[in-house]
N, C-alpha and C positions, 0 to 999 in steps of 0.2 A: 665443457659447457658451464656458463657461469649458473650458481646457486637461481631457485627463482625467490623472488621478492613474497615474502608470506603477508598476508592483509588481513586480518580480520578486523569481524563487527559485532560491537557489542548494543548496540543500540538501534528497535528498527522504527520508534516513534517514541514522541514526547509522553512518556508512563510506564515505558517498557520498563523490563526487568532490572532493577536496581542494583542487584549483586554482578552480572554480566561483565561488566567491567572490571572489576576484580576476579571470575573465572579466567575471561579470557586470559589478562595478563599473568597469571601463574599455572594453567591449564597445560601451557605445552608453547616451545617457542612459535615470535611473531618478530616482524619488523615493524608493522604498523597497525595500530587498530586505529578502525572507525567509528563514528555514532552517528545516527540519523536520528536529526530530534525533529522535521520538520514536514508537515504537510497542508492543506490547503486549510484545516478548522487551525490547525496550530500557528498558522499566523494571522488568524484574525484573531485568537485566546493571546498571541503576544502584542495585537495592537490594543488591543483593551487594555491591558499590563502598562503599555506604555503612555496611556492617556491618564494612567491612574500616577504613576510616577517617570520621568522622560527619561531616567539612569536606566530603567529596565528593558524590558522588549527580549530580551534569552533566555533561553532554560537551564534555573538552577540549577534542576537537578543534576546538571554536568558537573557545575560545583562541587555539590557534595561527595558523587563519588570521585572526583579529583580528591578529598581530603586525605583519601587512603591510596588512589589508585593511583598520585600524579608520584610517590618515591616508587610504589613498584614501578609504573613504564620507567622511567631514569634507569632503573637496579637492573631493570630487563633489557634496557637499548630498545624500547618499544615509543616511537613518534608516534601521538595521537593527533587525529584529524577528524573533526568535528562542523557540522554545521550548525551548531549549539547556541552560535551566535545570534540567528535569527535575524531578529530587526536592528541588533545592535552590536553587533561584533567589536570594537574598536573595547565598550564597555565591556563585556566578558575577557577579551581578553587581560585587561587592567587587572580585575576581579582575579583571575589566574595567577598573576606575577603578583599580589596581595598575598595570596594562598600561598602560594611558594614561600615567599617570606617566612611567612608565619610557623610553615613546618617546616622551616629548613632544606630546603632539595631547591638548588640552584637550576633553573629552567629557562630556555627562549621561547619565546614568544611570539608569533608571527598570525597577521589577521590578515585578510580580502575584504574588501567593501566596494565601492560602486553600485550595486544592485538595487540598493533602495532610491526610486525612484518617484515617491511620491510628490514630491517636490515639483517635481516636470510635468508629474501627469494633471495637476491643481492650476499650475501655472498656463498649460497650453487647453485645458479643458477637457482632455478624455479621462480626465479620474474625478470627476465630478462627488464629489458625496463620496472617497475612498478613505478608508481606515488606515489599509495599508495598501504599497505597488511594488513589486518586487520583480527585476530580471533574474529570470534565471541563467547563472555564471556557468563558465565551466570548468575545467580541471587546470586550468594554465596557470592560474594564481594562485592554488594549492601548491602544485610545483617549484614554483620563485621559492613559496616562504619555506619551503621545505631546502631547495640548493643555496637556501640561504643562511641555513642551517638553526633552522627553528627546529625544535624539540615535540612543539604543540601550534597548530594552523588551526587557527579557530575562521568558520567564515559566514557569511549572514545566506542568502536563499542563491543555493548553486545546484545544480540538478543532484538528486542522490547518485547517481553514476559516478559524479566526480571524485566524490571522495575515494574513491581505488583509481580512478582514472589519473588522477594527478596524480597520488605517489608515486605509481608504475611510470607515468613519462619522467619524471625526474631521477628514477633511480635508471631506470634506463637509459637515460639520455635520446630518446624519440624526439625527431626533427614534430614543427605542427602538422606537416603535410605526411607521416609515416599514417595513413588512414587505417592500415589492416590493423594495425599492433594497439594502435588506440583504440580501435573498436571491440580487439578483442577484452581490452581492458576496460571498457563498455561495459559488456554484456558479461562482464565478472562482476563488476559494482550491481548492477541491475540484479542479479542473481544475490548479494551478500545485502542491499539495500536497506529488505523488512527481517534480517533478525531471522526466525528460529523458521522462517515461512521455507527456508531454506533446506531446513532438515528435520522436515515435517511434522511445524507447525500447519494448523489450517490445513493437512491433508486429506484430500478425498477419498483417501485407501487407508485411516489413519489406524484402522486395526491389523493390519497385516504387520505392521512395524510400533513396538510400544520400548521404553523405556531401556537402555542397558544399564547393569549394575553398577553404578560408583566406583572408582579405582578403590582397592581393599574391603567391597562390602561384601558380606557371605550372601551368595546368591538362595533363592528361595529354591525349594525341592523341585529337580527337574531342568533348573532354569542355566539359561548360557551366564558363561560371565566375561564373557568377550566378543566385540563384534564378531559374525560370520559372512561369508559372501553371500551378496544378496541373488535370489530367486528370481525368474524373470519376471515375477508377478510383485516386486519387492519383499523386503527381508521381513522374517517373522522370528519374532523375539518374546520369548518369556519374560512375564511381567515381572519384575520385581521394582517396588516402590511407585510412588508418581511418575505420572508421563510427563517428563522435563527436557522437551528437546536442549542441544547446547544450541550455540550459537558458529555460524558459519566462518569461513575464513578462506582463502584461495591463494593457491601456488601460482601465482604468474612468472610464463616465462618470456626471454627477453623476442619472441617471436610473436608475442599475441595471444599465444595461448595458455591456459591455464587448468587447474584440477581443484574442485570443487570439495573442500573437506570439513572436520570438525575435530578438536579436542581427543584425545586417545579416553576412553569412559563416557565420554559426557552421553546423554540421553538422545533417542531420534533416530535421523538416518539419514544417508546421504545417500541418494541413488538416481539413475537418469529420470525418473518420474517424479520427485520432488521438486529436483533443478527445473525441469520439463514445467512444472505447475508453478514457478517464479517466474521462469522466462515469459509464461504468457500473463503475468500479475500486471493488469494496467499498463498493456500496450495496445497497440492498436495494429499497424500494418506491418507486413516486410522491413521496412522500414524505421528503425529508431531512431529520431533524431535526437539529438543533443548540438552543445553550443561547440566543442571541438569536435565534432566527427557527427556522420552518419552511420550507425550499424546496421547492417544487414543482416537482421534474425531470420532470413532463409536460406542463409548459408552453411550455417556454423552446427558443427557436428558434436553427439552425445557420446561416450563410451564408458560403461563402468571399468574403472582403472583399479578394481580391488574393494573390498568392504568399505563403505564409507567414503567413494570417492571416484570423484565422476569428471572425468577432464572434456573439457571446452575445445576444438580446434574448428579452424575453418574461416573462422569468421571474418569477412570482406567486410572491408570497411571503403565511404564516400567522405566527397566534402562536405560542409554542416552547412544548413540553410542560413540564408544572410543576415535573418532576424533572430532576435532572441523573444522568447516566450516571455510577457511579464504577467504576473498573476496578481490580480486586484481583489482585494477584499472589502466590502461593505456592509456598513449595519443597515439591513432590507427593511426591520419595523420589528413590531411586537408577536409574540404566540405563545400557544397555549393549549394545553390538551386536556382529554377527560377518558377513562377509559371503565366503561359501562360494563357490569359483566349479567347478562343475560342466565338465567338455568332454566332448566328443563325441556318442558311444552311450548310450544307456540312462539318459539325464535324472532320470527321471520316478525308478526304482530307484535311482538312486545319490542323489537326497533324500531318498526315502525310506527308505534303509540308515542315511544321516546324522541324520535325525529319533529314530530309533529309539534309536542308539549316545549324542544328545546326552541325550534324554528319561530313558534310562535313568541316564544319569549324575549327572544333575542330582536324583533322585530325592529324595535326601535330602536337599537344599538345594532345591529347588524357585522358584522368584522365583514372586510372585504375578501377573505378570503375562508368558506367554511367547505372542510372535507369531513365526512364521513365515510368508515369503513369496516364492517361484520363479520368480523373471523371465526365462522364456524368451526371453536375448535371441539362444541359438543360432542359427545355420544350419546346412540341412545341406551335407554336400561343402564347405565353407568353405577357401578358400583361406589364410586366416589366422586363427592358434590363437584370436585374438581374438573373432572372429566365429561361432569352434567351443565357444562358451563361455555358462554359462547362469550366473546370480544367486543365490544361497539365502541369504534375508537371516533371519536372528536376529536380533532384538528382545527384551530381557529389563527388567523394572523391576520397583521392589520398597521398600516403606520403609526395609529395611537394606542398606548398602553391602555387606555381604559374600556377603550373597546375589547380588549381580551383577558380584561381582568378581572373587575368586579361582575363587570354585566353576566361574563360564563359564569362566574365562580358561584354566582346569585341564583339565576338560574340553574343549575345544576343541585343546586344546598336545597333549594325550595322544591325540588319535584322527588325529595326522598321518601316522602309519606300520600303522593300522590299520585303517581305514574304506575309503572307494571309491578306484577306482582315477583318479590325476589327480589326489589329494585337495591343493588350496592352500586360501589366503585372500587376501582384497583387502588386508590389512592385521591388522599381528599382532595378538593380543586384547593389550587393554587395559583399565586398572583403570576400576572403573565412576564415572561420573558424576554428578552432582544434577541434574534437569531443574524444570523448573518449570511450576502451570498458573495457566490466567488463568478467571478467572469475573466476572461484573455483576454491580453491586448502585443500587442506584438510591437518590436522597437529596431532600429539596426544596429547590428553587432556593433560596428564602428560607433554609434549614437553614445554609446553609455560606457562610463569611465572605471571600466573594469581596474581595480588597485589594489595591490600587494603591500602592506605595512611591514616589512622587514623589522625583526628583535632588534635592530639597530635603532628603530626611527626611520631609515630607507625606504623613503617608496616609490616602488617598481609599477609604472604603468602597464599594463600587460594588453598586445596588441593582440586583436581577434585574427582569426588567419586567413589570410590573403584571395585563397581560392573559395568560393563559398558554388553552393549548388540549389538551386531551387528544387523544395522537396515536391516528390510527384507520387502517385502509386505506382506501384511495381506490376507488372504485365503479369497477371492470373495463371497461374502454373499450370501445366498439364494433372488433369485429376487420374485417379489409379483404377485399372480396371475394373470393375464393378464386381460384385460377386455373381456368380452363374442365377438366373431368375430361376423363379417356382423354388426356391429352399420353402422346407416349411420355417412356420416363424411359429413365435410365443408373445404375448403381449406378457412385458415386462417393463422395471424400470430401466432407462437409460444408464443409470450409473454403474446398473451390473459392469458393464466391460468400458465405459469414459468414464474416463476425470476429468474434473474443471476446476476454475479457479477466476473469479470476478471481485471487482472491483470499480472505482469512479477513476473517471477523470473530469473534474467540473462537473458539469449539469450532465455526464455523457454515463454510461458504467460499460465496461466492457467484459466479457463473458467470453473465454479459451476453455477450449475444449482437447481433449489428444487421445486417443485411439490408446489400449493397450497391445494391442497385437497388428500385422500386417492385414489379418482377413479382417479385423474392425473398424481397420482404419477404409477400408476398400467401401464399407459400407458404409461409413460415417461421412465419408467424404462427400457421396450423392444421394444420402438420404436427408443430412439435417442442410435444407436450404432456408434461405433468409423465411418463406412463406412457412417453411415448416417450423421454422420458431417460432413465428409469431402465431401459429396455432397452439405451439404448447404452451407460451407466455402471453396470453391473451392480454396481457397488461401492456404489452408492446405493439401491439397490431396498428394503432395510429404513428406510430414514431417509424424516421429513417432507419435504416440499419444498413450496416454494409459488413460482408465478409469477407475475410480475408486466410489464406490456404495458404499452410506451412507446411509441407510437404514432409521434411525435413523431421521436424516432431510429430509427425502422422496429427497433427493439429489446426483447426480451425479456430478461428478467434472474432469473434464479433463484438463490434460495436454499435450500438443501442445509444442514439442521441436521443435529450430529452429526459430521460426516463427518470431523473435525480432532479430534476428543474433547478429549481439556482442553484445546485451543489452541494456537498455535506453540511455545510453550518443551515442550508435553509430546510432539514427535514422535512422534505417536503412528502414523503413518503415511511415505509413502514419500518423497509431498512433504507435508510440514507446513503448508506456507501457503497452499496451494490454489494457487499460482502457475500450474503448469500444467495444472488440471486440462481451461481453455479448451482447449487446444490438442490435450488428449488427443478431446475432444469435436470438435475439428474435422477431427481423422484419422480421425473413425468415418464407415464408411461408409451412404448411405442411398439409394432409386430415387429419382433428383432427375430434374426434369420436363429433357428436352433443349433446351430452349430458353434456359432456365438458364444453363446449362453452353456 
């Protein structure tokens, strides 16, 4: 059986961890690593980069850890594959074989472009007022620059999936139409995607599993100094040092399948419930689409294969929808915030004095768009002023700067020696903002000139594949028997026995949920219905929602359209990227059967 192809990532967004790069490559072998620099605020922060200078539009910070990182991957036989390029891959790449030079390490170079589409969208009229327009690509032109024998594939806005998904077809040599193998190499990239979310960063169980000791560090009194296999309830580690998840990496084999791992030392944990809490990270249905494949995440099966390592199989793959997804980015107008902190007595009155005083001031300046919102994070009798303190957030945006800049800034400065009593802010006002929103528009695969720059100058047109499939939902699975009625219950929080894991997709956030046990999953399945959430997230009760049953991960997954409105860059809300809205759902309380619990 030949060797599988190892892939790690060292990068899961434009700020991540700057040394990762250098772990991964000397941590323990790889054939390829990845970085994922890009998501929907991140190409609007690189089209402002490029209106300021038209050389730019990608993320340095790839640069610079190439100063040290680009002779180890060489020293290692580690190809790096990157979507670093952004808005301008052709430019980064140059940048790269500059670098080379200069430290001496002989390197190919191979880029993808076609994606940027702005051009087309301005010309025919649906990108009206856009910054940037971007198709998202898929794994087939990673593949070329790699059998082409580039070293380093730099490429501008390609699904994160691809970047595992290409290496693995090219090293494998997968026809376009091998749908399971490409899938499973899918739902490894989508798993390796965000970095440490993998091995439990951002986890909702994050105390049961904390930090392993550094290869040669003396463990603290008590403490393991090597992974152990994990519990069914995940692994429980004695702390020593900061919790430093590593970063992930996957064993593909040439079947589709693969094993979910990390670093021998490094920090975290690899287990079916971490993996379980990426696969449902900003997806939505049964069904994953991407530009070469459809995967099927009601397929694909979890098994812990040993400490720290969790193998994938299963996983059915379809043909890919006919269109490509293109993601538009625009500057919406101007905003601005104020954050009022209320103490003591009489809450409720003293924002309401404050509404009144800012309302009427703003009267003739007005912003079109004013939210207010009162986070009572008071107590009473509070021993500390901190705690005797409530939130009044202002929110203002508007197509003119001056409507959200002087006129708040004024108002606010002027009502500090005349409004409620205790009257502060979190922070002085300040001049307003540009925010920006993100909307979809959809192109066909054949429309847009997907292209391979070969280390030679060669370029390979890369043709989308043949059989395409209109995506549909997937026919609603049978649910599990219910638990026997009359248990007694307990009102508790929800997260006691679920985990979650939320996230945006545009203006949308999507909230996965998974059962730890079989009798929870029996309960969870026909207790949280679309109405019973929008009882515990009362902030959703106006918005569509639809759910979707993963049977497979004893997992439910909803998506909540609306709830982010024009998307991350337009903060339209408290958290903008739905990040915790899991969390907020798993402190609600519900009668959970006692057995449960």
């Amino acid at each position: 059986m030949a060797a599988p192809l190892r892939i790690g990532n060292a990068s899961g967004f434009y700020g991540d961890r700057f040394d990762a790069l250098r772990e991964m490559l000397t941590g323990g072998p790889l054939d390829v690593l990845t970085g994922d620099y890009l998501a929907e605020l991140t190409m609007l922060i690189l089209g402002r980069d490029r209106l300021k200078d038209p050389s730019r539009g990608y993320a340095k910070t790839f640069l610079r850890q190439l100063e040290e990182g680009l002779g180890l991957a060489i020293e290692h036989g580690v190809r790096l594959v990157t979507n670093a390029g952004g808005l301008h891959p052709a430019a980064l790449a140059d940048a790269i074989r500059e670098l080379a030079d200069r430290v001496g390490v002989p390197v190919r170079v191979a880029h993808v472009e076609g994606d940027d589409v702005l051009a087309r969208a301005q010309r025919e009229g649906w990108g009206e007022g856009a910054l940037t327009a971007n198709a998202y690509l898929g794994g087939a032109g990673i593949a070329a620059g790699l059998r082409g024998g580039a070293d380093v594939v730099v490429t501008g806005r390609v699904t994160d999936a691809a970047l595992v998904s290409g290496p693995a077809a090219a090293h494998f040599g997968w026809a376009d139409d091998d749908w399971d193998t490409l899938a499973g190499a899918v739902v490894a990239g989508h798993v390796l995607e965000c970095g440490a979310q993998a091995t439990g960063g951002n986890y909702a169980f994050f105390t049961e599993h904390i930090a392993v000791p550094a290869p040669g560090a003396v463990p603290a009194s008590g403490a393991v100094s090597a992974p152990t296999p994990a519990p069914p309830c995940g692994p429980r580690r004695a702390r020593s040092g900061p919790y430093r998840p590593g970063f992930p990496l996957a064993e593909i084999h040439a079947d589709g399948s693969c094993v979910i791992t990390k670093h021998p030392g490094t920090g975290g944990a690899v287990t079916t419930e971490t993996v379980t809490a990426q696969l449902l990270y900003e997806t939505q249905g049964a069904r994953y689409a991407g530009p070469d494949v459809t995967a099927r995440l009601d397929t694909l099966r979890l098994a812990q294969d040993g400490p720290d390592r969790v193998r994938i199989t299963g996983v059915r793959g379809e043909a890919p929808p006919p269109d490509l997804k293109v993601g538009l980015t625009r500057l919406g107008g101007w905003r601005n915030e104020v954050v009022f902190v209320l103490t003591g007595l009489d809450i409720e009155a003293k924002a309401s004095l404050l509404r009144e005083q800012i309302e009427d001031a703003l009267a003739g300046q007005r912003p079109a768009d004013v939210r207010w919102t009162l986070a009572r994070t008071d107590r009473a009798d509070a021993a500390v002023q901190e705690e005797a303190s409530a939130l009044l957030r202002l929110v203002v945006r508007d197509p003119q700067p001056d409507s959200v800049g002087r006129a708040l800034s004024g108002a606010a400065v002027e009502l500090a020696l005349a409004s409620y009593p205790g009257f502060q802010v979190s922070a002085p006002p300040a001049k307003g903002a540009p925010y920006g929103v993100f909307e979809a528009a959809f192109l066909p695969a054949d429309s847009v000139e997907h292209t391979t720059v070969l280390p030679d100058g060669q370029r390979l047109a890369i043709i989308p594949p043949a059989l395409t499939r209109a995506l549909a939902d997937v026919e609603q699975p049978p649910l599990p028997e219910p638990l026997p009625a009359g248990l007694p219950t307990r009102r508790a929080p929800l997260g006691l026995i679920v985990g979650a894991r939320s996230g945006d997709k545009g203006g949308s956030a999507n909230v996965g949920l998974w059962a730890r046990t079989d009798d929870a999953w029996r309960w969870l399945a026909h207790e949280l219905t679309v109405e019973r959430l929008r009882a515990l997230l009362p902030e959703t009760a106006t918005l569509p929602i639809t759910r979707h049953v993963l049977p497979e991960l004893r997992a439910l997954n909803f998506l909540i359209d609306g709830l982010l409105g024009e998307g991350v860059a337009a903060q339209a809300r408290f958290d903008p990227q739905a990040k915790a809205v899991g969390e907020w759902l798993r402190a609600r309380q519900l009668d959970i059967p006692e057995v449960l619990l």
